[in-house]
C-alpha positions as CSV (number, residue, x, y, z in Angstrom):
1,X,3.9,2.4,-30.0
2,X,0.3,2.1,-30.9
3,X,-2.0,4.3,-31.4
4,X,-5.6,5.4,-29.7
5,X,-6.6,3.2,-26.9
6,X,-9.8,1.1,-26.6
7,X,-12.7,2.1,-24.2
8,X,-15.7,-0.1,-23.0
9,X,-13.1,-3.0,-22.7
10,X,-13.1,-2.8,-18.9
11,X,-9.8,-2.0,-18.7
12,X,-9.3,1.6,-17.6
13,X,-7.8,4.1,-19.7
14,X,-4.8,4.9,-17.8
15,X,-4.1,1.7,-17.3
16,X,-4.0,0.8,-20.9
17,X,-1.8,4.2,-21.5
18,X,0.8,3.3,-19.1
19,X,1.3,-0.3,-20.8
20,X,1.6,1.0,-24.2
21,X,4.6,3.9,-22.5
22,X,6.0,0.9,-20.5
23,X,5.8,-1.2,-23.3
24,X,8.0,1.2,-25.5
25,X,10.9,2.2,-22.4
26,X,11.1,-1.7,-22.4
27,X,11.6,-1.6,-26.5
28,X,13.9,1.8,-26.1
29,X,11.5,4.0,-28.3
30,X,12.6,7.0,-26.1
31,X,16.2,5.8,-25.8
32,X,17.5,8.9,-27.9
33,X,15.9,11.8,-25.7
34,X,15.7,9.6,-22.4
35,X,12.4,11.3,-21.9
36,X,9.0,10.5,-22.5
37,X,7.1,12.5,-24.5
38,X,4.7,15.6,-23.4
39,X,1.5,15.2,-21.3
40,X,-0.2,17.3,-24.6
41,X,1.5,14.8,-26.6
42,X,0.8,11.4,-25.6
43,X,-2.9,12.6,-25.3
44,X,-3.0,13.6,-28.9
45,X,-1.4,10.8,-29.6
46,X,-4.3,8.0,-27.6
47,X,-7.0,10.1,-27.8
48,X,-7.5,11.2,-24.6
49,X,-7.4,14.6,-22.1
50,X,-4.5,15.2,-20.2
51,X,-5.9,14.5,-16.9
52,X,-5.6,10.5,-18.3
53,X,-2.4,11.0,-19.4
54,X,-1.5,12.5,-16.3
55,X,-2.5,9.6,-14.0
56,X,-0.8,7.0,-16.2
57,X,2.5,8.9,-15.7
58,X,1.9,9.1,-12.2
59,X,1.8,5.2,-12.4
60,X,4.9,4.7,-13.6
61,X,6.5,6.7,-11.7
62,X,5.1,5.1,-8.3
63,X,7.2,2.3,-9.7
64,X,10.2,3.7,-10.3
65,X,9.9,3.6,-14.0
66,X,9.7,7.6,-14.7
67,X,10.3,10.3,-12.8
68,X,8.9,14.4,-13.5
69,X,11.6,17.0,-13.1
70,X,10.4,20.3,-12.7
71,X,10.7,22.7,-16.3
72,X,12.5,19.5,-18.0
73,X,9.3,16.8,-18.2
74,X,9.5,13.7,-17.5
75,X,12.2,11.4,-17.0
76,X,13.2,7.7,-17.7
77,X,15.0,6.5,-14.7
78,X,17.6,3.8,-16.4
79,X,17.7,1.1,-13.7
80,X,19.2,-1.8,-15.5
81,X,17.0,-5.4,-15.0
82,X,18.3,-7.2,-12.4
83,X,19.7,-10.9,-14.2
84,X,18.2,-14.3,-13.1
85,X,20.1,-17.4,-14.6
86,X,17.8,-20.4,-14.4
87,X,19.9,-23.3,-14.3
88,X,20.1,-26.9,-12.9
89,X,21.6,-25.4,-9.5
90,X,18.9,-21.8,-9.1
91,X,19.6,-20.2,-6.5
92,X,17.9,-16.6,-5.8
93,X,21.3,-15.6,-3.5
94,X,24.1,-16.7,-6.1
95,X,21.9,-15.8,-9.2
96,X,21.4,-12.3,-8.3
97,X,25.0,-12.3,-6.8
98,X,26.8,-9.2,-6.7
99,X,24.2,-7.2,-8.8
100,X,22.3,-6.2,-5.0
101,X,24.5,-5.6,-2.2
102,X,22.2,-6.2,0.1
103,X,19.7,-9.4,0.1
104,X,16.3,-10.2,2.1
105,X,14.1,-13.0,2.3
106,X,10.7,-12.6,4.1
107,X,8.1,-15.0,5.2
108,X,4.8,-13.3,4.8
109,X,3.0,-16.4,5.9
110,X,2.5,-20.4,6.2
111,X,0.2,-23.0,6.8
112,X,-0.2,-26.9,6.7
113,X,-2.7,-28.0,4.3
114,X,-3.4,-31.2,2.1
115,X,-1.9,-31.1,-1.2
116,X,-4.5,-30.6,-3.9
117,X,-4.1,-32.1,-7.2
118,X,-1.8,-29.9,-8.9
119,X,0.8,-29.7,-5.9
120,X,0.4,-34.1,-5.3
121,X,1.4,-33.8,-8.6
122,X,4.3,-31.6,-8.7
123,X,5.7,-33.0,-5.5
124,X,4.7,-36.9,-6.9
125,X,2.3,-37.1,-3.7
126,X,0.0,-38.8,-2.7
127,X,-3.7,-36.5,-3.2
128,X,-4.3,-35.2,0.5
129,X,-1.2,-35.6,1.8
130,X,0.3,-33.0,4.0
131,X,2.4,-30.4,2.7
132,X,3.8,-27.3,3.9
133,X,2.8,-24.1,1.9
134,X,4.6,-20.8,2.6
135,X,4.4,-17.2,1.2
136,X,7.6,-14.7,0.8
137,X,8.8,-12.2,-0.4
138,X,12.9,-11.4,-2.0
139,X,14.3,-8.3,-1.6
140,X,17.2,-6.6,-3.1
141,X,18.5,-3.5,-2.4
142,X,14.9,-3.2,-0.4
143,X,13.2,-3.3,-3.8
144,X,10.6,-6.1,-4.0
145,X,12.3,-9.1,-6.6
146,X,9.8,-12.0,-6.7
147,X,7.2,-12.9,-4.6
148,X,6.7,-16.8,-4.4
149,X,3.8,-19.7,-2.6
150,X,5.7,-22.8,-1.9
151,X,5.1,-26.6,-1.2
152,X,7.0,-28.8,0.8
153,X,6.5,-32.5,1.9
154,X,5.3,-31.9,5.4
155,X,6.8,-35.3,7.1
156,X,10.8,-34.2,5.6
157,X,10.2,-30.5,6.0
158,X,7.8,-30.0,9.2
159,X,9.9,-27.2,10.5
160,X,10.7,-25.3,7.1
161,X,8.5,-22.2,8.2
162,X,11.0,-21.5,11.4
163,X,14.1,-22.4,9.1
164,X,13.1,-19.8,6.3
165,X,12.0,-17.4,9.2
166,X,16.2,-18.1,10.4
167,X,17.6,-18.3,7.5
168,X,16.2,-15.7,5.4
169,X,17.5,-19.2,2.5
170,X,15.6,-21.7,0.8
171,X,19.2,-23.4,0.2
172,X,20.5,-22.6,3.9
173,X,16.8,-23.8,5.0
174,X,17.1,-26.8,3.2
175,X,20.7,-27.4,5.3
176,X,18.8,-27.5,8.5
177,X,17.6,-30.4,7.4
178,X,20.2,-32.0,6.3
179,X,20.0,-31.2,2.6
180,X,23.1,-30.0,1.3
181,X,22.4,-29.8,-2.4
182,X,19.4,-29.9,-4.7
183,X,18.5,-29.5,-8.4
184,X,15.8,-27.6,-10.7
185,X,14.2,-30.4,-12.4
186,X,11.4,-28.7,-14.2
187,X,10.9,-24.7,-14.6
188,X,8.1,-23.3,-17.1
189,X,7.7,-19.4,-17.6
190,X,4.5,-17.2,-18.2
191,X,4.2,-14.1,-18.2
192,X,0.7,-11.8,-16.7
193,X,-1.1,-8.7,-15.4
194,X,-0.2,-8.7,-11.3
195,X,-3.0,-9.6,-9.6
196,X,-3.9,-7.0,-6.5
197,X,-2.2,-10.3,-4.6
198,X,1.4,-9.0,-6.6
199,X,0.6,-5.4,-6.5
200,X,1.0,-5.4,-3.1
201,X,3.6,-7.6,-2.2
202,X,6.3,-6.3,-5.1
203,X,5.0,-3.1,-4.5
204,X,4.0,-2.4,-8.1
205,X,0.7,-0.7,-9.6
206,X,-2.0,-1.7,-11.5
207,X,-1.2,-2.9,-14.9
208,X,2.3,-4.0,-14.1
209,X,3.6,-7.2,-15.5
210,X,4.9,-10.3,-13.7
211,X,7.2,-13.4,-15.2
212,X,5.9,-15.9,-13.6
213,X,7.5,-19.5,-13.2
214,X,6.3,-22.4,-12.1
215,X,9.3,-24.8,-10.6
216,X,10.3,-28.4,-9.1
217,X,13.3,-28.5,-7.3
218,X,14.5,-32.5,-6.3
219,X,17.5,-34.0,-3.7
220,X,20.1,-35.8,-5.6
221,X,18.4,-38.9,-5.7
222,X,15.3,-37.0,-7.8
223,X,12.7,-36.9,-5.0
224,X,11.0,-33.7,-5.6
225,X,11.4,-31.1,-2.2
226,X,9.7,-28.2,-3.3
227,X,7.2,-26.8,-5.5
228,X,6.9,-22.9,-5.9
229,X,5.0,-20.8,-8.1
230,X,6.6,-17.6,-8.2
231,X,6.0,-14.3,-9.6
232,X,8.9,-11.5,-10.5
233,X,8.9,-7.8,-11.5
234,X,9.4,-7.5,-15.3
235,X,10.5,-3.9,-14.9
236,X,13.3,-5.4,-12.3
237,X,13.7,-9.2,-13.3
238,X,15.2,-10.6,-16.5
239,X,15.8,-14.3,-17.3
240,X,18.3,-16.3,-19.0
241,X,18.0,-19.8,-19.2
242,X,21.3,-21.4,-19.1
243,X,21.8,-25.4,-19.9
């Protein structure tokens, strides 16, 4: 892990701190103890008072990362990544499969609109052609997974709002309308700072970081269905891209 932090960068101090201790659970520089080391320390170690150190902790710990036990320190709570094949058939129900045992899906919101030129694209639409655009959330194990904005042609998928809302399914959504099956055609994978958008919705804290995938899913006869930018947890979220 590095060393001092950098001031006057606009990115608060605390902030930076609990990267660089997030960054090194993730790399399993405190594997041996299973502890992260003292508040006096870590603030030898960046540079900083206590009080910073303090609040970084405190971070992590609103996420589930750490936890402070009283007369021992701090803790690393070891809650293994949950695994998220991406293959031609993704699936959020059957990839997460038995690692949750229980699984939500919540529509936060939805609107019609006129697909701009990024989603006409995607969806191989027409510019200004009606689309359905919806917001959720997965859960598992009450946890926040992924949170995800979603296109669908609006003429084949008018009611997909209501269907979601029953379904709790993209894929059991999808049935209502006749769709049995469906295939990933296209998936690309970034990785970011959440946005106060994320923060809220995966119930994370500043400085957190998101995978985030962009992904066209087609019917059998390649007609793209849906496009969905979505945005998972890397503290709870791993991928593994399988052919």
């Amino acid at each position: 892990m590095a060393g001092q932090v950098q001031r006057q960068t606009g990115v608060a101090l605390w902030r930076q701190i609990a990267d660089r201790i997030r960054q090194a659970i993730s790399a399993g520089v405190y594997d041996e103890a299973g502890m992260v080391p003292p508040e006096t320390v870590l603030a030898l170690q960046f540079g900083v008072n206590r009080h910073t150190v303090r609040s970084a902790i405190a971070a992590l710990a609103q996420e589930g990362i750490v936890r402070a036990v009283q007369g021992r320190g701090t803790l690393i709570e070891r809650k293994e990544r949950l695994n998220f094949p991406i293959t031609r058939r993704t699936r959020f129900t059957t990839g997460i499969g038995e690692q949750a045992r229980e699984m939500r899906g919540l529509l936060l919101g939805h609107s019609e609109e006129r697909a701009d030129d990024e989603v006409a694209r995607w969806l191989k639409l027409r510019q200004g052609t009606p689309v359905i655009r919806m917001e959720t959330v997965r859960k598992a194990d009450n946890r926040p997974v992924s949170c995800a904005t979603a296109w669908f042609p609006a003429e084949r998928f008018a009611g997909m709002p209501a269907a979601y809302e029953k379904t709790e399914s993209i894929t059991r959504a999808f049935a209502e309308f006749g769709l049995s099956d469906y295939v990933r055609a296209t998936t690309e994978v970034t990785a970011a700072h959440a946005d106060a958008a994320d923060l809220a919705a995966l119930e994370l804290t500043p400085g957190a970081i998101v995978l985030i995938t962009k992904a066209m899913n087609t019917d059998l006869k390649g007609v793209p269905v849906q496009y969905a930018i979505s945005r998972f947890s890397a503290d709870r979220v791993q991928f593994t891209i399988e052919n």
